[in-house]
BATOR-764302 format. One record per residue: residue number from 0; residue in one letter; z, y, x of N, C-alpha, C in turn. Coordinates in steps of 0.1 Angstrom, whole numbers. Layout:
<sites>
<NUM, 'A', <Z, Y, X>, <Z, Y, X>, <Z, Y, X>>
...
</sites>
This chain:
<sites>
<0, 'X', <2063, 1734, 1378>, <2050, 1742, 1377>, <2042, 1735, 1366>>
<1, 'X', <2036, 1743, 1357>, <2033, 1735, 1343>, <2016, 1734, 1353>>
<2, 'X', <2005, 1728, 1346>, <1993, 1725, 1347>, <1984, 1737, 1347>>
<3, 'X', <1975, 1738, 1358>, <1968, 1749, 1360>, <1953, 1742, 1360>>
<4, 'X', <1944, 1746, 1351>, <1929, 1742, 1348>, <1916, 1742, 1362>>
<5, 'X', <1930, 1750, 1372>, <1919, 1754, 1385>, <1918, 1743, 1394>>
<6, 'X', <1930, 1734, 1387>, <1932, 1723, 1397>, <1919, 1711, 1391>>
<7, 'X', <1913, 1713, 1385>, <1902, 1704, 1380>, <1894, 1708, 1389>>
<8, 'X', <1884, 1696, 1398>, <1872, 1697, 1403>, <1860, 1699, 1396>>
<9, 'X', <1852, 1702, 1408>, <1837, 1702, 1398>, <1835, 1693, 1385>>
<10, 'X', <1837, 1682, 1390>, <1836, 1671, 1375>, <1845, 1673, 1362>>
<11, 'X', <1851, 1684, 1361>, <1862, 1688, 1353>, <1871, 1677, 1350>>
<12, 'X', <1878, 1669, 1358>, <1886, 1657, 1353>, <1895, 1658, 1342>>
<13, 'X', <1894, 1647, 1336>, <1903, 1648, 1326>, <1922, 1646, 1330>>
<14, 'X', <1928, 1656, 1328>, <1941, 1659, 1333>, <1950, 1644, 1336>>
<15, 'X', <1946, 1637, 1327>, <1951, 1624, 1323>, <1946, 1610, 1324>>
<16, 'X', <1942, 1612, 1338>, <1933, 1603, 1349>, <1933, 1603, 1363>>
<17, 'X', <1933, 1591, 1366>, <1935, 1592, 1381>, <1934, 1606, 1388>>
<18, 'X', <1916, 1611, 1385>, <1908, 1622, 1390>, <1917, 1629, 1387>>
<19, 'X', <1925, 1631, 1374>, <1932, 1646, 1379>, <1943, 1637, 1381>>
<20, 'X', <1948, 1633, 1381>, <1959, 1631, 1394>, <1955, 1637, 1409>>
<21, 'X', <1946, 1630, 1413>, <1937, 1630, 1425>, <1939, 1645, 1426>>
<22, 'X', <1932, 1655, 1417>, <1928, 1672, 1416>, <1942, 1681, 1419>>
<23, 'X', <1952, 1671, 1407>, <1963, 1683, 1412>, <1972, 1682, 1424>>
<24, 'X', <1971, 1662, 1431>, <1974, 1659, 1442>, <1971, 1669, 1456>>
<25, 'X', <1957, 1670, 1450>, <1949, 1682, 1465>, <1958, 1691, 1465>>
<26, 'X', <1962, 1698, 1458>, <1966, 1709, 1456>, <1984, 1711, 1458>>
<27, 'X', <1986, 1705, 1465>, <2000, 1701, 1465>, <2002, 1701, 1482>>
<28, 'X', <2013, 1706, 1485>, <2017, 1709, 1497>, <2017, 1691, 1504>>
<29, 'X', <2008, 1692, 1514>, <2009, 1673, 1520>, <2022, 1670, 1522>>
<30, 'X', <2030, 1676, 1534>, <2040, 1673, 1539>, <2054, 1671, 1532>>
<31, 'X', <2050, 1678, 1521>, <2061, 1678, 1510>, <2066, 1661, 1506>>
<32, 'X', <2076, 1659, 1505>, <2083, 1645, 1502>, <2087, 1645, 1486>>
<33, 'X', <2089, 1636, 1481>, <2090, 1633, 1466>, <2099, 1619, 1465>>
<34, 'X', <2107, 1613, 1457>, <2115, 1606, 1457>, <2112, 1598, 1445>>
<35, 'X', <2104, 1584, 1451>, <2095, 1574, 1444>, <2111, 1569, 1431>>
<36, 'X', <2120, 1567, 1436>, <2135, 1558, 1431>, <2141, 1566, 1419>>
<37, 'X', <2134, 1582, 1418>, <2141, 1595, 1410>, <2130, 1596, 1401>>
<38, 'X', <2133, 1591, 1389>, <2126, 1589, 1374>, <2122, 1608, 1379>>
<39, 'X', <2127, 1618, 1381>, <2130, 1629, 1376>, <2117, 1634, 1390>>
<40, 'X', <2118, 1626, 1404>, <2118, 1631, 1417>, <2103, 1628, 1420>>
<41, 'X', <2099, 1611, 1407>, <2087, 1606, 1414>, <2075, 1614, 1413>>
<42, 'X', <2065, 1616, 1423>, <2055, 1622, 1425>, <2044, 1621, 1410>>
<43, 'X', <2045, 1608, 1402>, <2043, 1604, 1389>, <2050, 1617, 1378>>
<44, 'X', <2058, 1613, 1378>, <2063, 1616, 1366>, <2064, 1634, 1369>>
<45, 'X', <2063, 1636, 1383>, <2065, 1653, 1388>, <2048, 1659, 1377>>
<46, 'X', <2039, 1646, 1383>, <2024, 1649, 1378>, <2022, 1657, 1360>>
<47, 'X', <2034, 1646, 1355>, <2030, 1644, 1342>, <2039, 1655, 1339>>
<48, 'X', <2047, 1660, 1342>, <2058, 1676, 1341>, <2046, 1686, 1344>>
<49, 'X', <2039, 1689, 1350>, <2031, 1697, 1356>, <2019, 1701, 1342>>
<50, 'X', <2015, 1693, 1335>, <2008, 1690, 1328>, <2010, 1692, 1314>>
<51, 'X', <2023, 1691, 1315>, <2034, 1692, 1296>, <2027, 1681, 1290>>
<52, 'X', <2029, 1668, 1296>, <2032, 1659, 1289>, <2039, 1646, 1284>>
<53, 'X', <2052, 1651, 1301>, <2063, 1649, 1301>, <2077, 1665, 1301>>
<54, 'X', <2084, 1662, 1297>, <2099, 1672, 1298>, <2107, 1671, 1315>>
<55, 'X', <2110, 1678, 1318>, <2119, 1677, 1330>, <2127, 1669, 1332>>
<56, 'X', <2136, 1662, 1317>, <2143, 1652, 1318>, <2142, 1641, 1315>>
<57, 'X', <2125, 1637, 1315>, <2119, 1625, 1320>, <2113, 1622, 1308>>
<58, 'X', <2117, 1628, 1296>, <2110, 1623, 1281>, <2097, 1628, 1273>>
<59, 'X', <2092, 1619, 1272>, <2073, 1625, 1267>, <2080, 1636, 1257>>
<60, 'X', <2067, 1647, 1256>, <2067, 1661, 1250>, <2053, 1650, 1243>>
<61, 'X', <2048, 1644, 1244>, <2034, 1638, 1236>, <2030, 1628, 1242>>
<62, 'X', <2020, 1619, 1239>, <2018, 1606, 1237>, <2010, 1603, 1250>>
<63, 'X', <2009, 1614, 1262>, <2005, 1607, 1275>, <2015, 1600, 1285>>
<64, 'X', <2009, 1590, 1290>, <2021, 1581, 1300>, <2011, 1578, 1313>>
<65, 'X', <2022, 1573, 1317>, <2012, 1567, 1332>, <2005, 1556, 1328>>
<66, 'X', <2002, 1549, 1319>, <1995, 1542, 1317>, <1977, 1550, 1313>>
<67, 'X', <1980, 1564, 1316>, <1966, 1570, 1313>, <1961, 1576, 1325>>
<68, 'X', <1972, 1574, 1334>, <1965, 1581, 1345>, <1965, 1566, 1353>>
<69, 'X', <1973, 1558, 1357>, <1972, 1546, 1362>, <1963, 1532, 1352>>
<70, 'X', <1957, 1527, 1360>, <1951, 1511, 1358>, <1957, 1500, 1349>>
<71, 'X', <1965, 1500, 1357>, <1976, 1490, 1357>, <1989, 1491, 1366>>
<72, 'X', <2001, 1484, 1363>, <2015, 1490, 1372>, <2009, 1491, 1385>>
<73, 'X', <2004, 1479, 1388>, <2002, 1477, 1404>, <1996, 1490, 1411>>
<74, 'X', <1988, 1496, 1402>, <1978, 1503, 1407>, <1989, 1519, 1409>>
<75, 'X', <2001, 1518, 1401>, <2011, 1530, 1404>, <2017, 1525, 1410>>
<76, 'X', <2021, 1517, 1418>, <2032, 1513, 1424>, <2030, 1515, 1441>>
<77, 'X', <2014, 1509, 1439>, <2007, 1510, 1452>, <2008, 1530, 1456>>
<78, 'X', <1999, 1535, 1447>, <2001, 1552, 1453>, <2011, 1553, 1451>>
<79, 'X', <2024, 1556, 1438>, <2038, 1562, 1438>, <2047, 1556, 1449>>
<80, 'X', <2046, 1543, 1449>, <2060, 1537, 1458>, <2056, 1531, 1464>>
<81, 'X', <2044, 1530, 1474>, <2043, 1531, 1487>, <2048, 1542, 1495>>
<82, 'X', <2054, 1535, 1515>, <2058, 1548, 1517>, <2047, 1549, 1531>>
<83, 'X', <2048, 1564, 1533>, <2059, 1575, 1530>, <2057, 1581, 1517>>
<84, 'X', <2064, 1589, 1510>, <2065, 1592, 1500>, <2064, 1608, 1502>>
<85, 'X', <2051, 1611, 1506>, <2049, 1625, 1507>, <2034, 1625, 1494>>
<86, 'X', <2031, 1635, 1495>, <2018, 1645, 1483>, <2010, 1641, 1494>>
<87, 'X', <2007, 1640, 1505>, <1997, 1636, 1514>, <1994, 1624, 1512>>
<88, 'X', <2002, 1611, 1518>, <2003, 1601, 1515>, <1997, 1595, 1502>>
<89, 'X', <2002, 1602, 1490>, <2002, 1595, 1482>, <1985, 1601, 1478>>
<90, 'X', <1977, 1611, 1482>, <1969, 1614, 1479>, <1957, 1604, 1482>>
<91, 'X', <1962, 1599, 1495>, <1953, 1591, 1504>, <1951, 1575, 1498>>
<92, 'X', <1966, 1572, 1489>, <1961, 1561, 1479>, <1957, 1563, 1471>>
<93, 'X', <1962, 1571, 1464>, <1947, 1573, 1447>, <1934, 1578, 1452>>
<94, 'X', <1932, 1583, 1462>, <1917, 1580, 1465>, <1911, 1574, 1469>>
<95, 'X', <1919, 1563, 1478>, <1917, 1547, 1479>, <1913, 1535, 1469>>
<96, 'X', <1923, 1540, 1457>, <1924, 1532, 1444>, <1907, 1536, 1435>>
<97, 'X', <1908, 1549, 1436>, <1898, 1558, 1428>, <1886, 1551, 1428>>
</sites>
């Protein structure tokens, strides 16, 4: 599902930040599971497909990375690969982190 502008909150977050992480996280089925170990599966890299600014088969379409939506690794490692590894879950760490 490419990037939809509705998923921005009031603060219109910038797509390529935690916040929209956070924005398009809401918007994501909770109970749904994602596969932190699957370059293709992780809830990350699903984010940045969503967006077009990753390809489906894992390779930047342009010059955004998790390094624009995440802090530092730690700070992805904690929301992506912590488990459980659901859209719920993971929502509840980047707005912990946030």
């Amino acid at each position: 599902m490419l990037y939809d502008p509705k998923w921005q909150n009031e603060t219109k977050a910038d797509p390529y930040t935690l916040q929209g992480f956070i924005a398009w996280l809401e918007q994501q089925p909770a109970d749904e599971h994602y596969n932190y170990y699957d370059i293709c599966g992780c809830v990350a890299h699903q984010y940045l497909v969503s967006t077009g600014a990753r390809g489906a088969d894992g390779f930047s379409e342009d010059n955004h990375t998790l390094g624009d939506v995440f802090s530092n690794l730690h700070e992805y490692h904690f929301v992506a690969g912590a488990y459980p590894w659901t859209f719920g879950a993971a929502l509840e760490r980047a707005r912990f982190v946030a």
